[in-house]
N, C-alpha and C positions, 0 to 999 in steps of 0.2 A: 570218465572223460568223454564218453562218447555219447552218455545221456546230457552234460552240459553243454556239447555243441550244438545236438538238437535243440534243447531250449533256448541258446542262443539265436537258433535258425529263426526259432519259430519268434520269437520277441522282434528281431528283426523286422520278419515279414509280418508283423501284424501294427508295427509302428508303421510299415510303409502302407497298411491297411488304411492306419487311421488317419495316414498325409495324404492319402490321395480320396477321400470320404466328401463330398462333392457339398461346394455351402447353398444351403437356403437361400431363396432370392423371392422377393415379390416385386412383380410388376403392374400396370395399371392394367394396359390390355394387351390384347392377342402381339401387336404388332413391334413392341418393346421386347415380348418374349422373343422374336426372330433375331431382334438387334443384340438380346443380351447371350443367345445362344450363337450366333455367328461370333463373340467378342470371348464369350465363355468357355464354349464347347465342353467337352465333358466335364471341365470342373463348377457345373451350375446344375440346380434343380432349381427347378422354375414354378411359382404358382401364379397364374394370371385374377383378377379380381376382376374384373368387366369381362366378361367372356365374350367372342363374335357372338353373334346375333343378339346380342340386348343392348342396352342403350346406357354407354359411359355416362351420360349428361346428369341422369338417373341415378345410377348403382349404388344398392345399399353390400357391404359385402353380408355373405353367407356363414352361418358360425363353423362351417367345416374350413372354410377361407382364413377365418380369424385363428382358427388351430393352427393350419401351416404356418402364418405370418408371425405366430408368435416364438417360432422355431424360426424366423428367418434371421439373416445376417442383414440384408441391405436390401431397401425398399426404392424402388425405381420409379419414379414420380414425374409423372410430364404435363399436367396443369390443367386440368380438369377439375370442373367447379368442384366434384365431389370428395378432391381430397383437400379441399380447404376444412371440411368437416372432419373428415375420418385421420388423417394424416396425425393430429394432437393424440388421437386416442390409439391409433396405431404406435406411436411413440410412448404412450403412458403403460403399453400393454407389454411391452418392448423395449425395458431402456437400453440394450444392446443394438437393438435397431439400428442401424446407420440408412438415413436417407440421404438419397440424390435426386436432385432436381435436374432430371437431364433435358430441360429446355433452357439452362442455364449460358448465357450467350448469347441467345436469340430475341431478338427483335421483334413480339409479337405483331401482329396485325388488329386489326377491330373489327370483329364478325362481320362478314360482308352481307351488307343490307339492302345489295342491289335488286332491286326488279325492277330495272328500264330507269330509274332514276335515282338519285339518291334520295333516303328521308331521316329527317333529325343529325345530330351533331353525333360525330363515330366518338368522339371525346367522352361520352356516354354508355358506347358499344361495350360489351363484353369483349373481351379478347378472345383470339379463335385458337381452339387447342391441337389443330389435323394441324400440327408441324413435322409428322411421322411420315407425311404423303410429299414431302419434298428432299430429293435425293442429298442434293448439298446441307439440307438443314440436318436433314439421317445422317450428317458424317460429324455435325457438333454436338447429336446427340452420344454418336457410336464414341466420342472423343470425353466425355462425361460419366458413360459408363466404363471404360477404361479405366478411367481413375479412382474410379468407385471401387472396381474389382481388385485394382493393386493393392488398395487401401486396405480391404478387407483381407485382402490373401495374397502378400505380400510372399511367399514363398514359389507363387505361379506366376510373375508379375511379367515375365519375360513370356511364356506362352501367353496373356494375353496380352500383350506388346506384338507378337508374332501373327496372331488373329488378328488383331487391330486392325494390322496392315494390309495383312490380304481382305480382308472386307472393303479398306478403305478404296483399293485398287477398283473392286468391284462396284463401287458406290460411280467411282469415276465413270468406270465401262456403261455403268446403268446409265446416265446422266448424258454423255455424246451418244448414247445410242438414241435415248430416248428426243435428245436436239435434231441428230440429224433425221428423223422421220418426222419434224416438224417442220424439216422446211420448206416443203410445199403448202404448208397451210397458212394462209392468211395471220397474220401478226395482228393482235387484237379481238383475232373469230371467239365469238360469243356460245356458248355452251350453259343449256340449261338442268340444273341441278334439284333434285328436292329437297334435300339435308346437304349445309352449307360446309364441305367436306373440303375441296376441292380447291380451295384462295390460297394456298402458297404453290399447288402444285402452278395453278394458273399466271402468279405474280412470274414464277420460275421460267417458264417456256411461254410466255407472251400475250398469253389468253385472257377470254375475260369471263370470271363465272357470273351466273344468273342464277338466283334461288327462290324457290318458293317458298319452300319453311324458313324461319329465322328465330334459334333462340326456341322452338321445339311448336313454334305458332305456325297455326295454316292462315291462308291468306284470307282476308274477309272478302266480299263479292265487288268491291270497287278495286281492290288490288289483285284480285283474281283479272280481271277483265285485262288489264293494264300488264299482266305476266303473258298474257296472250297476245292482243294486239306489239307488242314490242316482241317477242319468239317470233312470231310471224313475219314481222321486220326484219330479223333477222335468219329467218329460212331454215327454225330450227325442225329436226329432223328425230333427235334422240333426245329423252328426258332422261336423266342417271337418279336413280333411286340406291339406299341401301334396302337390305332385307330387314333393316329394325323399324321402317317407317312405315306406314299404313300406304295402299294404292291408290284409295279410292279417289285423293284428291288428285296424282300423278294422272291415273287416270280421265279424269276427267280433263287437266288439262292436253293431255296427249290424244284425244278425240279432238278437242277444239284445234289441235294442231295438225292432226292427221301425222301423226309422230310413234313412234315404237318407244316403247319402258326397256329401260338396260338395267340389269340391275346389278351390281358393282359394290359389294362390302369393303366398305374405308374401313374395316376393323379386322381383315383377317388377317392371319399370323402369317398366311401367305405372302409375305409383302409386295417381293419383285413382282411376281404373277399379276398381282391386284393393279402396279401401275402401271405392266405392260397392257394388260387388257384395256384400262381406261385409255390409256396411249395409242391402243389399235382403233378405238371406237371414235377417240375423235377424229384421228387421221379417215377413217370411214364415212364420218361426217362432215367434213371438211370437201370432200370429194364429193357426197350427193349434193350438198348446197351449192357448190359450184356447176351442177348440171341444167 
């Protein structure tokens, strides 16, 4: 009798082993992993396939990448050219795979093509994929992956219904925090970028971004000119670069400006951090241009 309760014991706890056994998850990059781990929390393992510091526009994945993915449950997809490639053959690898498109809802924009003027028809533009860099767009993503996770593991669907909502809370807090430290700056102030990262956080709190790469091109020497004479117009002060872009052209315009390099990764899994820090620097900047 007393050997069959142990094995009862143990069957028990080794079924509640294998309910509480955490699912597979691939995501694109670093910063999806924050969203699906605030949404997830311990019932997620996460593999990221663009890693911070290389370049999404790019990424081929890695065959150690391709091992986890084929062990995942649900693939988290937010619209980067490169999973119009990889995505079919991720599914072919994978027919258990369940993808989500968690830019699903949203309203892209068309890669913003501004240096000081517009050029050609945006009807042509690429559509721009930093929908990760804006707080309100972050809660139809966080609302997408939700669904995904119930979908998948319908047995946890209430803790992440529970997470959901405390993120969402804090999506909000981020969001008035990040408005009212904009209201001393000028509505419209112009901010120049080198990697065109930055257009929804800008469409969001009032700004206007300026880039000099577009689409992974440096500017040629007539456009080069024309990113200067118009930053100078407008009394720019800080250039924002990521760490996956080269300086030398940043630099070169941040001489012609008499300007300092920020350098600000739109990819790390740090999220908040990443757009407080862009949020303190413009407020910084905002203040020496008005000196």
């Amino acid at each position: 009798m007393r050997l069959f309760f142990i094995s009862a014991v143990f069957c028990l706890l080794a079924g509640a082993c294998i309910a509480a056994e955490p699912i597979q998850i691939t995501v694109s990059i670093p910063p999806q992993k924050y969203f699906v781990e605030k949404i997830g929390g311990s019932r997620v393992r996460i593999t990221v396939m663009a890693p911070a510091g290389g370049c999404a526009e790019t990424y081929e994945p890695k065959p150690q990448q391709m091992t986890a993915l084929s062990q995942s449950r649900i693939y988290f997809a937010i619209g980067f050219p490169f999973e119009d490639v990889w995505l079919p053959r991720f599914a072919a690898a994978n027919p258990r795979l369940l993808i989500c498109r968690t830019d699903e809802g949203i309203k892209k924009l068309a890669m913003d093509a501004h240096r000081g003027h517009e050029h050609g028809d945006k009807k042509d533009k690429m559509l721009d994929p930093h929908i990760w860099l804006s707080p309100p767009l972050a809660r139809v993503q966080a609302k997408n992956i939700l669904k995904a996770l119930q979908s998948a593991d319908a047995a946890s669907s209430g803790t992440y219904q529970r997470n959901f909502e405390i993120f969402v809370a804090e999506l909000a807090k981020l969001d008035a925090t990040i408005r009212e430290s904009f209201k001393g700056v000028k509505k419209g102030s112009v901010f120049l970028a080198m990697h065109p990262s930055w257009q929804y956080f800008a469409e969001e709190y009032g700004l206007k971004q300026m880039v000099i790469e577009i689409e992974g091109r440096e500017p040629k020497p007539k456009e080069m000119m024309e990113i200067i004479q118009t930053a100078k117009e407008h009394r720019i002060k800080i250039i924002y670069t990521p760490p996956q872009t080269s300086l030398r052209t940043v630099e070169t315009v941040a001489k012609a400006l008499d300007a300092r390099v920020a350098v600000i990764d739109h990819l790390s899994e740090d999220w908040e951090k990443t757009l407080l820090l862009f949020r303190d620097s413009i407020v910084q900047s905002s203040k020496q241009s008005a000196e």
